[in-house]
VEXVO-241979 format. One line per 4 residues: number of its first residue (from 1); their letters; for each residue y, z, x of C-alpha. Coordinates in nm, 2 decimals, decimal comma. Last residue first. Example, Ala and Ser with C-alpha at 12.3 -4.5 7.8 and 13.67 -1.06 7.14 Angstrom:
2 = SA = -0,11/0,71/1,37; -0,45/0,78/1,23
***
This chain:
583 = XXXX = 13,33/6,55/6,61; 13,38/6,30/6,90; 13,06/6,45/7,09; 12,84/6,45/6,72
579 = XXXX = 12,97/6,06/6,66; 12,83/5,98/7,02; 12,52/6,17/6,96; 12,42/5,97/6,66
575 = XXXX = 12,55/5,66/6,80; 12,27/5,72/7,08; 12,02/5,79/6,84; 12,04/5,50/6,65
571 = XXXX = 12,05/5,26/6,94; 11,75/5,42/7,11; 11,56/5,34/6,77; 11,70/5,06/6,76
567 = XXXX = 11,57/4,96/7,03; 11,18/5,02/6,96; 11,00/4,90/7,27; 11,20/5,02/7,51
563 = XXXX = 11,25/5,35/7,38; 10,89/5,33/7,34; 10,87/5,28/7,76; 11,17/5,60/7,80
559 = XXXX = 10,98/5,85/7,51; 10,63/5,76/7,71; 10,82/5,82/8,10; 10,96/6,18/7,95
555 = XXXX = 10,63/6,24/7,75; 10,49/6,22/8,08; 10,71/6,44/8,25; 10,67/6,70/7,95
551 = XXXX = 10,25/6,69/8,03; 10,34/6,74/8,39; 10,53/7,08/8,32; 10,30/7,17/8,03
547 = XXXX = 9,96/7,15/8,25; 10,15/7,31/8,55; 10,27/7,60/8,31; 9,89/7,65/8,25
543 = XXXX = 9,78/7,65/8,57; 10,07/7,93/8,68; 9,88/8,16/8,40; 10,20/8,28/8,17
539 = XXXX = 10,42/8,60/8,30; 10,70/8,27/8,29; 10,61/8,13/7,95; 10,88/8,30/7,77
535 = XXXX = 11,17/8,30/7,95; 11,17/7,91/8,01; 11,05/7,86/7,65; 11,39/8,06/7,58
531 = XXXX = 11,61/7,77/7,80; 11,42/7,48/7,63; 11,50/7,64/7,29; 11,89/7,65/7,33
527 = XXXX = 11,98/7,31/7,33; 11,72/7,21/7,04; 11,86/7,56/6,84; 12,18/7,45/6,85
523 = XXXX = 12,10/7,07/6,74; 11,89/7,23/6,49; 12,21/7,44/6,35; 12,45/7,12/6,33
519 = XXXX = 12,16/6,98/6,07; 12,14/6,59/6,14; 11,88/6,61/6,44; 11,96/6,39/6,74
515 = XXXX = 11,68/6,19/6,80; 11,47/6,29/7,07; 11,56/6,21/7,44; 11,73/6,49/7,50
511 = XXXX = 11,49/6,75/7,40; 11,23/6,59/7,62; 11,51/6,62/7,95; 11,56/6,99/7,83
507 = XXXX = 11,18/7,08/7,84; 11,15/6,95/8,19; 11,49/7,14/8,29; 11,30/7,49/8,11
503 = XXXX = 10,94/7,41/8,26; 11,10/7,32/8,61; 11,27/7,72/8,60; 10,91/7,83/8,49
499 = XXXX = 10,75/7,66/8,78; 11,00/7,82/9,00; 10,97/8,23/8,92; 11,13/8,40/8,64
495 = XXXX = 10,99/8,76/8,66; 11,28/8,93/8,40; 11,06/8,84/8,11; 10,81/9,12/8,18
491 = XXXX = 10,70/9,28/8,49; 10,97/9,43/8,76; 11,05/9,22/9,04; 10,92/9,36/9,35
487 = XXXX = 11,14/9,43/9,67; 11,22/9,28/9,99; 11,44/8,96/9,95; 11,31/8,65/10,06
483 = XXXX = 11,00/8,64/9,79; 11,11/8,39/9,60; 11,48/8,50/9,65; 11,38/8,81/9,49
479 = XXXX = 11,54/8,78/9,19; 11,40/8,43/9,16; 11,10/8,53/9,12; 10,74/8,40/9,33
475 = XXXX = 10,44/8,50/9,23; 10,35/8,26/8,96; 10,15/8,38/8,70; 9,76/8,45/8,73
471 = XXXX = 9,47/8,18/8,64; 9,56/7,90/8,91; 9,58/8,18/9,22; 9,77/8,08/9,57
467 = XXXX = 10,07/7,92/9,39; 10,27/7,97/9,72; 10,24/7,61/9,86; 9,99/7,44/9,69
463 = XXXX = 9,74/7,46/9,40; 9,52/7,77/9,45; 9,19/7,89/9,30; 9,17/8,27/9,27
459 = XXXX = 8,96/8,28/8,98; 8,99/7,90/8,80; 8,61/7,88/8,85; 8,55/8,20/8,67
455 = XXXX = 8,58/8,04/8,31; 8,82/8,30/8,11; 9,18/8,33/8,15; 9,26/7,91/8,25
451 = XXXX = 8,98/7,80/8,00; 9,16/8,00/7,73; 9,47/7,85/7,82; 9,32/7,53/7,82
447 = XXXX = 9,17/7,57/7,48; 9,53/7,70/7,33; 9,74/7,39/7,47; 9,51/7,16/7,35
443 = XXXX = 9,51/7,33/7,05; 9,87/7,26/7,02; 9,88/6,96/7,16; 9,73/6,75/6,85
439 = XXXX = 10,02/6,92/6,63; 10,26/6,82/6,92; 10,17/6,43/6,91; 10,09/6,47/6,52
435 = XXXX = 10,50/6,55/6,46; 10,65/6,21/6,40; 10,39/6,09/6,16; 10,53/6,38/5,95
431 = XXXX = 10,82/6,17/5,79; 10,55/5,92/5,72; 10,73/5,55/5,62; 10,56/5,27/5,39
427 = XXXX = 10,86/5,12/5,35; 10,73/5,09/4,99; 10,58/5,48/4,95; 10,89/5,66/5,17
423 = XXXX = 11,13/5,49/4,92; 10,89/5,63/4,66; 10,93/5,99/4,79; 11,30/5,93/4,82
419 = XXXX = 11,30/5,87/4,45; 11,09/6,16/4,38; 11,28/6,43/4,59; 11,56/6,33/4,40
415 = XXXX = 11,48/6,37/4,07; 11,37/6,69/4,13; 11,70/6,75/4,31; 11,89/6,67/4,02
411 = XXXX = 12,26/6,72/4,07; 12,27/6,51/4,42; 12,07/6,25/4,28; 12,33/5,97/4,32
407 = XXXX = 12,43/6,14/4,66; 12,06/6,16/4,78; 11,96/5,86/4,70; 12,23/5,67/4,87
403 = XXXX = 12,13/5,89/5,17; 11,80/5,80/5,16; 11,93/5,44/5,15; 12,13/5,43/5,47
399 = XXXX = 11,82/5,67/5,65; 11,60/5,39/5,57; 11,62/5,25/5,91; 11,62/5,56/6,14
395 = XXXX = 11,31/5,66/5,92; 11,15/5,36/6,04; 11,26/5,42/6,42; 11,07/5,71/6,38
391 = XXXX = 10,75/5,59/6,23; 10,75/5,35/6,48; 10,79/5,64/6,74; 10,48/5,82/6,61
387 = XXXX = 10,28/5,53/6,54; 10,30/5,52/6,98; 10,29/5,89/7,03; 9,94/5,82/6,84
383 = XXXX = 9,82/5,53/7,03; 9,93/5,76/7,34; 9,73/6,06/7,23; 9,41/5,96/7,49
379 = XXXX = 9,66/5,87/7,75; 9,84/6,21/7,71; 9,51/6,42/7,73; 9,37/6,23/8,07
375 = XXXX = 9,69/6,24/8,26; 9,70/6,63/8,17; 9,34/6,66/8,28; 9,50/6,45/8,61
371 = XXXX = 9,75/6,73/8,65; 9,52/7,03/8,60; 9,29/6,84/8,83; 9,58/6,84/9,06
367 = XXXX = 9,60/7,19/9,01; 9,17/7,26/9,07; 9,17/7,10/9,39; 8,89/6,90/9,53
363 = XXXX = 9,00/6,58/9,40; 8,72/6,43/9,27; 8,44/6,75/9,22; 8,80/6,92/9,09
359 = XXXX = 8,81/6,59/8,84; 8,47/6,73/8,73; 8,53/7,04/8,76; 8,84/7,05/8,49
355 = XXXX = 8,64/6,78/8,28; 8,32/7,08/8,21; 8,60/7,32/8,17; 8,77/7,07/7,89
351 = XXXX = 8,44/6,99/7,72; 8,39/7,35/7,70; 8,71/7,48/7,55; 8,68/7,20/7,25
347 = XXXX = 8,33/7,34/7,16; 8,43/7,72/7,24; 8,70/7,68/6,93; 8,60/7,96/6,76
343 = XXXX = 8,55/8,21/7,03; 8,52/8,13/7,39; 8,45/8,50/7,52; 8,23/8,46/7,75
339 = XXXX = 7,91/8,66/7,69; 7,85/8,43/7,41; 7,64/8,20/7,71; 7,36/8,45/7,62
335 = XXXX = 7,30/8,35/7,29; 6,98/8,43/7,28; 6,81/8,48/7,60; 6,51/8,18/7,61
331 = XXXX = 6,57/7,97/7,92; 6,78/7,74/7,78; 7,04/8,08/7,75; 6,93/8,13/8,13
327 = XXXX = 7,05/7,79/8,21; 7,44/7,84/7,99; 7,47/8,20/8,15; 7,45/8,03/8,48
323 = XXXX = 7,66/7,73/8,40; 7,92/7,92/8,21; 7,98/8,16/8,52; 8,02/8,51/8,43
319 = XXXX = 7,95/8,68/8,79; 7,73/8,93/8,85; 7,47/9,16/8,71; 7,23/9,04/8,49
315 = XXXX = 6,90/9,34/8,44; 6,59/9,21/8,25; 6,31/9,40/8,12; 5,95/9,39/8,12
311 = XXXX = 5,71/9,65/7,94; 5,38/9,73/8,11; 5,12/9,96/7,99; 4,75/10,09/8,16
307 = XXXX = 4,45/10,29/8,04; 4,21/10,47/8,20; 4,28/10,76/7,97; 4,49/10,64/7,70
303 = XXXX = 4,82/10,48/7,67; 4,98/10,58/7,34; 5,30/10,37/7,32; 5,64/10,55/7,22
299 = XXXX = 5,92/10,23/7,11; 6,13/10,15/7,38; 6,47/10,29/7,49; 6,79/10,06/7,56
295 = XXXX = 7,07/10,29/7,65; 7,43/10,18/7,70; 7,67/10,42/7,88; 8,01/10,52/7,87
291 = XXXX = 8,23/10,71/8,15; 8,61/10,78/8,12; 8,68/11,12/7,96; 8,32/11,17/7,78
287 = XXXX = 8,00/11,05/7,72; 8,12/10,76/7,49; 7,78/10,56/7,36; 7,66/10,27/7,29
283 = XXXX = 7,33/10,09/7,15; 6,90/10,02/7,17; 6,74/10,28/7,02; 6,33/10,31/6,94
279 = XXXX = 6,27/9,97/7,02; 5,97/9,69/6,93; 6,02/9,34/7,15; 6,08/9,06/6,91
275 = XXXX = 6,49/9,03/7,00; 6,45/8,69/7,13; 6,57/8,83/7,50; 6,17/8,80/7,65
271 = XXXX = 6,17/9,12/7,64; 6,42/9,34/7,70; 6,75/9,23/7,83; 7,02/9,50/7,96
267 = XXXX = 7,35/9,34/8,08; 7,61/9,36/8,33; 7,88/9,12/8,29; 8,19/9,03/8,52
263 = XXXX = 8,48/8,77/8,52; 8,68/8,93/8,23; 8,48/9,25/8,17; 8,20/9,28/7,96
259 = XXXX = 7,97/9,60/7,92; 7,56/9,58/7,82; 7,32/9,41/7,53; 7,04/9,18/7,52
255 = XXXX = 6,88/9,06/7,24; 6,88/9,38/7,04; 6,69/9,42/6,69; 6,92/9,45/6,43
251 = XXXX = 7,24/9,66/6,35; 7,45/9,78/6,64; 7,41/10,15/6,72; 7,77/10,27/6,81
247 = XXXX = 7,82/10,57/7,00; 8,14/10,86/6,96; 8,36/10,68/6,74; 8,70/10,76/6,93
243 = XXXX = 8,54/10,66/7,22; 8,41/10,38/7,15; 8,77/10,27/7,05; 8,94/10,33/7,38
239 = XXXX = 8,63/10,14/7,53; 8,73/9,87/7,32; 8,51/9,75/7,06; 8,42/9,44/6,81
235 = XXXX = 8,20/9,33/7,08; 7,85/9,23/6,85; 7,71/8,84/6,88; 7,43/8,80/6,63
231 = XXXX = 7,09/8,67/6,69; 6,99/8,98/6,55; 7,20/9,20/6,80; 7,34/9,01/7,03
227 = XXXX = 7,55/9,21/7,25; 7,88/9,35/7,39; 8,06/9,70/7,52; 8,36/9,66/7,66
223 = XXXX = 8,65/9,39/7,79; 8,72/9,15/7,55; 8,90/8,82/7,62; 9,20/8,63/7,43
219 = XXXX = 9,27/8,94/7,17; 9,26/9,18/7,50; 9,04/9,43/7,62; 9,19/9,55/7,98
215 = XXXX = 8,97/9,48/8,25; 8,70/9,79/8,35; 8,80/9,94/8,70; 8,88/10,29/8,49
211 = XXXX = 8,59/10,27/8,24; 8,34/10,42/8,42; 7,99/10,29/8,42; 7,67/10,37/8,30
207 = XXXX = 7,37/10,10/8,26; 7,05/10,22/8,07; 6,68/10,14/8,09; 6,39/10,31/7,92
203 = XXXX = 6,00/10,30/7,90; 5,87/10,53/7,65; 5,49/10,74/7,72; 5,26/10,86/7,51
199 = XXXX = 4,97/11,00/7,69; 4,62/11,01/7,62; 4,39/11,24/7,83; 4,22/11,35/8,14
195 = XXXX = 4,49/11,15/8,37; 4,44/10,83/8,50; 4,68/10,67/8,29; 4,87/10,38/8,46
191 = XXXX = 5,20/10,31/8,36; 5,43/9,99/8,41; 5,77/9,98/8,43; 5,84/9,55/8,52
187 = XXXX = 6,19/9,54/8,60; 6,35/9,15/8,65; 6,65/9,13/8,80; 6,93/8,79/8,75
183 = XXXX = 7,21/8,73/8,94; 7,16/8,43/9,10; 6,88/8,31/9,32; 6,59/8,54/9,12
179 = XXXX = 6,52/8,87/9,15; 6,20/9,10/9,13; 6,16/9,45/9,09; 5,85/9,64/9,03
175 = XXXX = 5,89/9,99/8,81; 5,56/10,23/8,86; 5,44/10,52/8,75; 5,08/10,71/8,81
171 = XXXX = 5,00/10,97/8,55; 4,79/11,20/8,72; 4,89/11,48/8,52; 5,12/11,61/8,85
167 = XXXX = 5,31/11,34/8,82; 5,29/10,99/9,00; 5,52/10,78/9,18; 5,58/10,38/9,25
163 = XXXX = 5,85/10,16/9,32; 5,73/9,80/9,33; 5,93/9,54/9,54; 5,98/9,18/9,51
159 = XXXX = 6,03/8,93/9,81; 6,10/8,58/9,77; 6,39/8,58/9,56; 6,50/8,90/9,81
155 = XXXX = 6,44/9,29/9,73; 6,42/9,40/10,13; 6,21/9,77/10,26; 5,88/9,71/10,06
151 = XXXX = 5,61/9,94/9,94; 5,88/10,19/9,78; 5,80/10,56/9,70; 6,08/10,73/9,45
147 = XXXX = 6,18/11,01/9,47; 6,33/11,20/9,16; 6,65/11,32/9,06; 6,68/11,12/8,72
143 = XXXX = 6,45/11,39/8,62; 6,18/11,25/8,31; 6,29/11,18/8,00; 6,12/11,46/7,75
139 = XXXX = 5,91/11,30/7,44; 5,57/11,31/7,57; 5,69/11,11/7,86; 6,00/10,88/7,86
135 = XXXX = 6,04/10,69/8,14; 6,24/10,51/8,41; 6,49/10,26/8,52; 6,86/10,34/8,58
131 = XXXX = 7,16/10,09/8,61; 7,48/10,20/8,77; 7,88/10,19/8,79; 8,07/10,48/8,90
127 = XXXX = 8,37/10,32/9,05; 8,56/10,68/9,17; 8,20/10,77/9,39; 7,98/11,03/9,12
123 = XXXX = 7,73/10,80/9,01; 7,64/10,51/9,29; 7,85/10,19/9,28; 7,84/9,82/9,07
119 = XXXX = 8,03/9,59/9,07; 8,20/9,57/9,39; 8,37/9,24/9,45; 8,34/9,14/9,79
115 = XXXX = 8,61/9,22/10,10; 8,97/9,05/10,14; 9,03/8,88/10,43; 9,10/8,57/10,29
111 = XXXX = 9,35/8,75/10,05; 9,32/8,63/9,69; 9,22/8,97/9,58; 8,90/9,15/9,50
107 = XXXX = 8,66/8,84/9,70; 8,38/8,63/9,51; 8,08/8,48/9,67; 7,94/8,72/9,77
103 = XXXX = 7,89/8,96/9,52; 7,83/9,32/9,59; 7,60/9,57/9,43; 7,52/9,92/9,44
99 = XXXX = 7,39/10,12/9,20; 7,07/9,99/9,11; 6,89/10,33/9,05; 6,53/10,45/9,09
95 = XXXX = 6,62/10,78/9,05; 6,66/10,87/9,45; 6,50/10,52/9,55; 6,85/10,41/9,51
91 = XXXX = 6,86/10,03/9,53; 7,08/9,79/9,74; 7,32/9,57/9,77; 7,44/9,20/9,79
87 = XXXX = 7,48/8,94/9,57; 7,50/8,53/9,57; 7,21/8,40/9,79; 7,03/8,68/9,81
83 = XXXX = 7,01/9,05/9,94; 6,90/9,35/9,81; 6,82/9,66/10,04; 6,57/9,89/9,97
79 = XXXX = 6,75/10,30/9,99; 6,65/10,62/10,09; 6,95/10,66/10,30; 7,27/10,85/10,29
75 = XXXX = 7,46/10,57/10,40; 7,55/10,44/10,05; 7,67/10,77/9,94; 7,88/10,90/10,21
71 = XXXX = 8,07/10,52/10,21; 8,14/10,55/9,85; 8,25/10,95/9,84; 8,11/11,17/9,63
67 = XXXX = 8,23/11,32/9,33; 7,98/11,56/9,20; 7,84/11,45/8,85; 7,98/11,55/8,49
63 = XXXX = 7,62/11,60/8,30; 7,47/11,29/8,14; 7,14/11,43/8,12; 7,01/11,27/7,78
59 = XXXX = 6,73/11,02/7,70; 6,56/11,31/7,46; 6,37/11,02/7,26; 6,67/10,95/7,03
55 = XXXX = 6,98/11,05/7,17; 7,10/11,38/7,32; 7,48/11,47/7,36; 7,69/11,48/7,68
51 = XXXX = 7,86/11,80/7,76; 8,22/11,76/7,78; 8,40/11,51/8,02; 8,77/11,73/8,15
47 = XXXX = 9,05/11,54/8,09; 9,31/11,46/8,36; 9,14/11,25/8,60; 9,07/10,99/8,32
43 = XXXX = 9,42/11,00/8,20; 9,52/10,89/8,58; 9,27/10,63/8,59; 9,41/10,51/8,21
39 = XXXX = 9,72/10,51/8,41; 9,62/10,29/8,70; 9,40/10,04/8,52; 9,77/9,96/8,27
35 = XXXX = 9,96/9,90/8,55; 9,72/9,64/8,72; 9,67/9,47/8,34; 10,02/9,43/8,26
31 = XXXX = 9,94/9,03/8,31; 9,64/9,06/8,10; 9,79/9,17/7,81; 9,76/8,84/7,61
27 = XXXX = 9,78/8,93/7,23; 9,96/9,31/7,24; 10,13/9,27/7,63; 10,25/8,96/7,52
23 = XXXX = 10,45/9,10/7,20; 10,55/9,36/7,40; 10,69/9,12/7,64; 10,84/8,93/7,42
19 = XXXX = 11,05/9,16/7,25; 11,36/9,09/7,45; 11,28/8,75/7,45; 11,29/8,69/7,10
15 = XXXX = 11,65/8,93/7,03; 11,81/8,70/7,26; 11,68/8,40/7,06; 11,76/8,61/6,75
11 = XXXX = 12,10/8,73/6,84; 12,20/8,37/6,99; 12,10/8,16/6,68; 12,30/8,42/6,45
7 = XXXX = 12,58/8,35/6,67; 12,53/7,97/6,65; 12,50/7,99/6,26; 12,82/8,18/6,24
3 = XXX = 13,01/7,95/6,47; 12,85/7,69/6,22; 13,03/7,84/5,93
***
């Protein structure tokens, strides 16, 4: 019977980690994310973008653009550089475009010499990725070809500039940009009439980008369109899923919408970003094979002869950091920090980012400030590990009489289950007390891995040695000979690198130390699991297997000190394993 039992053990463990990776690709798909880029690229370059429809006001002409080449593009001219503390770029005067930014602070790989992030990149080049300013006139969006006339050559916190033009009805138009010391622009379209007669004119703004350098959407962070609408965060959609729908027009009045990726937002804000400013559409749209757009388009205002307009609104482009959202949330956006995607449990997530950099301020290195968190967390459950054990070493000494129980009872099980019930009542024992240490952990556990995959600060952040990136597994296999031997382990359980080998021996040493379980299966499965945690957690973030490492060292040193406080306990158990190796 128990050679069954281990067999069956062994099929399902085995049959576990084969399907892991499937299973992590579905909930945490971030670490198939390069492979994944590269063939919806190659899907993108294979299907043909039709004719882009017409949405309210006429803000159309979405055509399939000539492929240019990045470089071509950006020295082509007609352009006002941008440049401040955190981005750099420039505008297009050709369509009054901000299609090129760069942030400084932030590099594509964990290389030193590794240039910028690019967000964003002119219309045509492979990373398409704009925003557009202009206006709707008497119900036909003006050219997105047109030339814009700039009185200023640098956009800097310190220097705005106004693009200006006017039509052949005298209808002067003008868009003045101003940015702030992060990553905030503010577009000011004004109109001034001075024209013969009344004209009704829309201000619009849209950001367009292809999909192909987006993240991959994933049940622990979205990547695609997002909003509050309403006071209401809205991102229940891929890009895959956009466009199979077509366009999406979220329900209430927008307080800022745009496209999320992991680390990066772009986002529209009109108004002051409390949703009172009057729209005609404001929502998403597929435009075919890989590009989607967003459109925010205002409501038509008659501006009469002599007359002028002005309509404000807000362009984010750069990094997700918490603290920046956070401010500009104060500031008036609603919801704005909702751009990350915390979730549920964003007020236990917070408190553990906001500790993470303060014991980084400390130590100046985000791993040992895993460590110390870790420190932190297991001092703060030790009162409880400490009921725990006492609980334990109850148990251990009414196990004589729950077995007396349990053999006079043995033909009425309801009867039984009472009786032990009331044994539990006067020794005044909890059989669960035993398992609130790992309850507690759990979402522990699930708030720092959030942390690690979502707040920006643990982006390319090493530890020592080879762990050059906290938030992305560890690069070294054993295959390879950590890294010895000259070729690339393939993704997926295989990729068993060191920290996930000291995950499996720290695991084992915890297993030991518990009491040995009665059942003959649970003692398989306890030798077992340590071995298929090992195989699991390996693709995880290399901070996270640093948090679980140190936090089963300490519960090594606690299980050794309560030992020592609760000998019989230690005694128990040790009989208990002594009778198991003689059997």
């Amino acid at each position: 019977m128990d050679n069954r039992n281990l067999l069956l053990a062994v099929v399902l463990s085995a049959l576990l980690i084969l399907g892991w990776e499937t299973g992590l690709r579905y909930f945490y798909p971030e670490a198939a994310m390069t492979s994944q880029q590269s063939e919806q690229a190659r899907r993108a370059e294979t299907v043909a973008a039709p004719a882009a429809t017409t949405v309210a006001g006429n803000l159309g002409g979405d055509g399939a653009a000539r492929k240019v080449d990045l470089r071509t593009s950006l020295g082509g001219g007609n352009r006002v550089v941008i440049d401040t503390p955190r981005i750099a770029g420039s505008i297009n005067l050709v369509g009054a475009r901000i299609d090129d930014i760069t942030l400084k602070n932030y590099r594509e790989t964990v290389k030193k010499n590794s240039g910028p992030v690019r967000l964003f990149a002119p219309e045509g080049t492979p990373g398409q990725y704009f925003a557009e300013f202009g206006f709707v006139a008497g119900g036909q969006r003006q050219p997105s070809n047109l030339l814009w006339q700039a009185d200023g050559t640098r956009l800097t916190p310190t220097t705005p500039v106004t693009l200006t033009r006017t039509d052949a009805a005298g209808i002067t138009y003008a868009i003045r940009f101003a940015i702030d010391a992060n990553y905030m622009i503010t577009a000011s379209q004004s109109v001034s009439n001075a024209g013969a007669g009344a004209a009704v004119i829309q201000p619009f703004a849209l950001i367009k980008r292809t999909s192909t350098t987006a993240t991959v959407d994933q049940y622990i962070s979205h990547s695609g369109p997002v909003g509050v609408f309403g006071d209401t965060l809205w991102d229940p959609h891929s890009y895959d899923e956009l466009a199979e729908i077509g366009n999406e027009t979220p329900a209430g009045a927008p307080d800022w919408l745009g496209f999320t990726d992991q680390y990066w937002l772009s986002a529209l804000v009109p108004g002051d970003g409390r949703g009172n400013v009057k729209v005609e559409n404001a929502g998403f749209r597929a435009l075919g094979g890989s590009l989607f757009r967003t459109d925010l388009l205002y409501s038509p205002v008659t501006v009469p002869a002599g007359a002028t307009m002005t309509q404000n609104t807000r362009l984010y482009a750069g990094a997700k950091d918490s603290r920046i959202l956070d401010s500009y949330e104060d500031g008036g956006i609603s919801n704005f920090g909702l751009a990350i995607s915390w979730g549920w449990f964003w007020f236990f997530e917070k408190p553990i980012l906001w500790l993470l950099r303060t014991l980084n301020g400390l130590v100046g290195n985000f791993g040992v400030a895993i460590i110390l968190l870790t420190v932190v967390i297991r001092g703060l459950m030790f009162p409880i590990a400490q009921k725990g054990f006492a609980s334990m070493a109850a148990m251990k000494a009414v196990q004589p009489r729950m077995k007396e129980i349990q053999e006079r009872f043995k033909d009425d099980k309801q009867r039984q289950q009472q009786e032990i019930m009331q044994l539990y009542k006067d020794e005044k024992v909890n059989p669960l007390s035993g398992c609130l240490p790992m309850l507690i952990q759990i979402p522990v556990f699930f708030a720092l891995y959030k942390v690690l995959v979502l707040a920006i600060e643990m982006r390319h952040e090493p530890f020592a040695l080879w762990i050059k990136d906290l938030s992305a597994p560890d690069p070294a296999h054993i295959l390879n000979l950590f890294g010895l031997l000259d070729f690339t382990v393939p993704a997926g359980f295989l990729a068993i690198g060191p920290l996930a080998v000291l995950l499996g021996i720290t695991m084992w040493l915890t297993f030991r130390l518990n009491p040995s379980a009665m059942d003959p299966v649970q003692k398989q499965m306890f030798a077992i699991m340590p071995w298929i945690l090992m195989f699991v957690m390996a693709p995880f973030a290399a901070g996270l297997l640093i948090y679980w490492i140190t936090s089963n060292l300490l519960t090594v040193a606690q299980q050794s000190y309560l030992y020592s406080k609760h000998p019989q306990l230690r005694a128990a158990n040790e009989a208990e394993k002594l009778k198991a190796a003689k059997g």
